[in-house]
N, C-alpha and C positions, 0 to 999 in steps of 0.2 A: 955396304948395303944402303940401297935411298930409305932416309926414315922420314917417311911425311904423315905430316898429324892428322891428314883425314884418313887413315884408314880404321876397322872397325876395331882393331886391338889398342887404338893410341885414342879415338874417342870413347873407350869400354868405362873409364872410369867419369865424364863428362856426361854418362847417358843419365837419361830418367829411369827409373826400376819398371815404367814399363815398356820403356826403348830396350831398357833390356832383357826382359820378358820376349820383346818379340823377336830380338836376335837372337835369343834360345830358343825360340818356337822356327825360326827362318834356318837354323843350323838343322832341328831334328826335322822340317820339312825338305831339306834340299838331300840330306841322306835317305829318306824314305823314297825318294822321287827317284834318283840315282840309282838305289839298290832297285825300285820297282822297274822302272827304264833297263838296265840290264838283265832283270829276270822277261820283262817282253822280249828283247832283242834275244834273248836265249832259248824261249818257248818258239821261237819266231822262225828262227834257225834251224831247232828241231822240225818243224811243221815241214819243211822243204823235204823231209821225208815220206810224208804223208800218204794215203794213198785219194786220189779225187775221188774216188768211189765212193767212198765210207761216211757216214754221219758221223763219226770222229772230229775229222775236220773241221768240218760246220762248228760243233761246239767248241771245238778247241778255240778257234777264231772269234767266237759270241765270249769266251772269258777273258780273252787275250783286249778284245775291244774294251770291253765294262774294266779290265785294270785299266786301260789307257784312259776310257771318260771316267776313271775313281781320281788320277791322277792329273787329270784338265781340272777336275770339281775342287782339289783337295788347291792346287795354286793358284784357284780364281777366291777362293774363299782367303786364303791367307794373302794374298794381293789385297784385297779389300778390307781384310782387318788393317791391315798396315797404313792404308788410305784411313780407316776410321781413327786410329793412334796417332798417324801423323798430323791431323787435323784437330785434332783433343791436343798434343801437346801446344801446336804452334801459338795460341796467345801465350805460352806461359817466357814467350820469347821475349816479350815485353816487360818484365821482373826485370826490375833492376835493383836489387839489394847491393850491397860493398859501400865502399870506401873512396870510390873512383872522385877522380879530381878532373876527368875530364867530361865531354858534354855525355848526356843520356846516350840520344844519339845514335854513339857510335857503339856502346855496351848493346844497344839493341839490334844493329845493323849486323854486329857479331856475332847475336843470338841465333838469328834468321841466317846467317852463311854456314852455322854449323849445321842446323837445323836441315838445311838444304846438302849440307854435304854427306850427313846422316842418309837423306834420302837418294843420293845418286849413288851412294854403296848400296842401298837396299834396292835397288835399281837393275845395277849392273849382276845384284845374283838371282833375279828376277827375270833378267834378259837370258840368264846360262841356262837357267831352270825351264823358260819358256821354248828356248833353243834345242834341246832335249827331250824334251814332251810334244815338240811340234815333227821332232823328226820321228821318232819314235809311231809320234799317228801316224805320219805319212808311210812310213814300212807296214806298220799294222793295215791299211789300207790296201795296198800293194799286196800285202800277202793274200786279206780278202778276195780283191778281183782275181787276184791267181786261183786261188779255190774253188771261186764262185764259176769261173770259165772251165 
């Protein structure tokens, strides 16, 4: 198996406590999103039995939407904590405590590559997360117009 050390299990022990705070908080936000995303797609499913007649529908649709914009609200907010932590840690990139024998430099240049690698993991579950949520509106959509006609 490939072991490379930017992933978020090989820099778990390299984070700050509250780098990892937020990848406890990015873990219980991407299984909240997942389990809510398939309970849509499951309510969603059902509805195709529906009858167009009934105020049923309608409502059912108006709860199925507000999960969907609880779940835009709950990844733009945790996106932008992430943005506000990421930018609170990055001077501390510039510490350079130890023993090193070679220039500053490059202790710093190292800071900021992990730093940055930190953020293209928090990135790429960010893109799966927003890929999910953006599909998931557009059925909820779809199923609206279909109701709504």
């Amino acid at each position: 198996m490939y072991k490379s050390p930017y992933t978020f299990w090989a820099m778990w022990p390299s984070l700050s406590y509250l780098n990892r705070l937020f990848v406890l908080i990015l873990v219980g936000v991407s299984i909240y999103s997942i389990l809510s995303a398939s309970i849509i797609w499951k309510l969603i499913r059902a509805g195709k039995n529906l009858d167009e007649e009934t105020t049923r529908g309608d409502s059912d649709i108006t709860a199925i939407q507000t999960r969907c914009s609880n779940l835009r609200q709950l990844l733009g907010a945790t996106f932008f904590l992430f943005g506000f932590l990421f930018f609170l840690g990055l001077p501390n990139a510039t510490i350079t405590l130890g023993d090193s024998h070679g220039l500053s430099t490059f202790v710093i240049l190292n800071n900021f590559v992990f730093h940055f690698v930190f953020a293209a993991n928090v990135f790429s579950v960010f893109l799966v997360l927003h890929l999910v949520q953006w599909l998931t509106s557009h059925r909820v959509q779809r199923c609206g117009l279909r109701l709504s006609n």
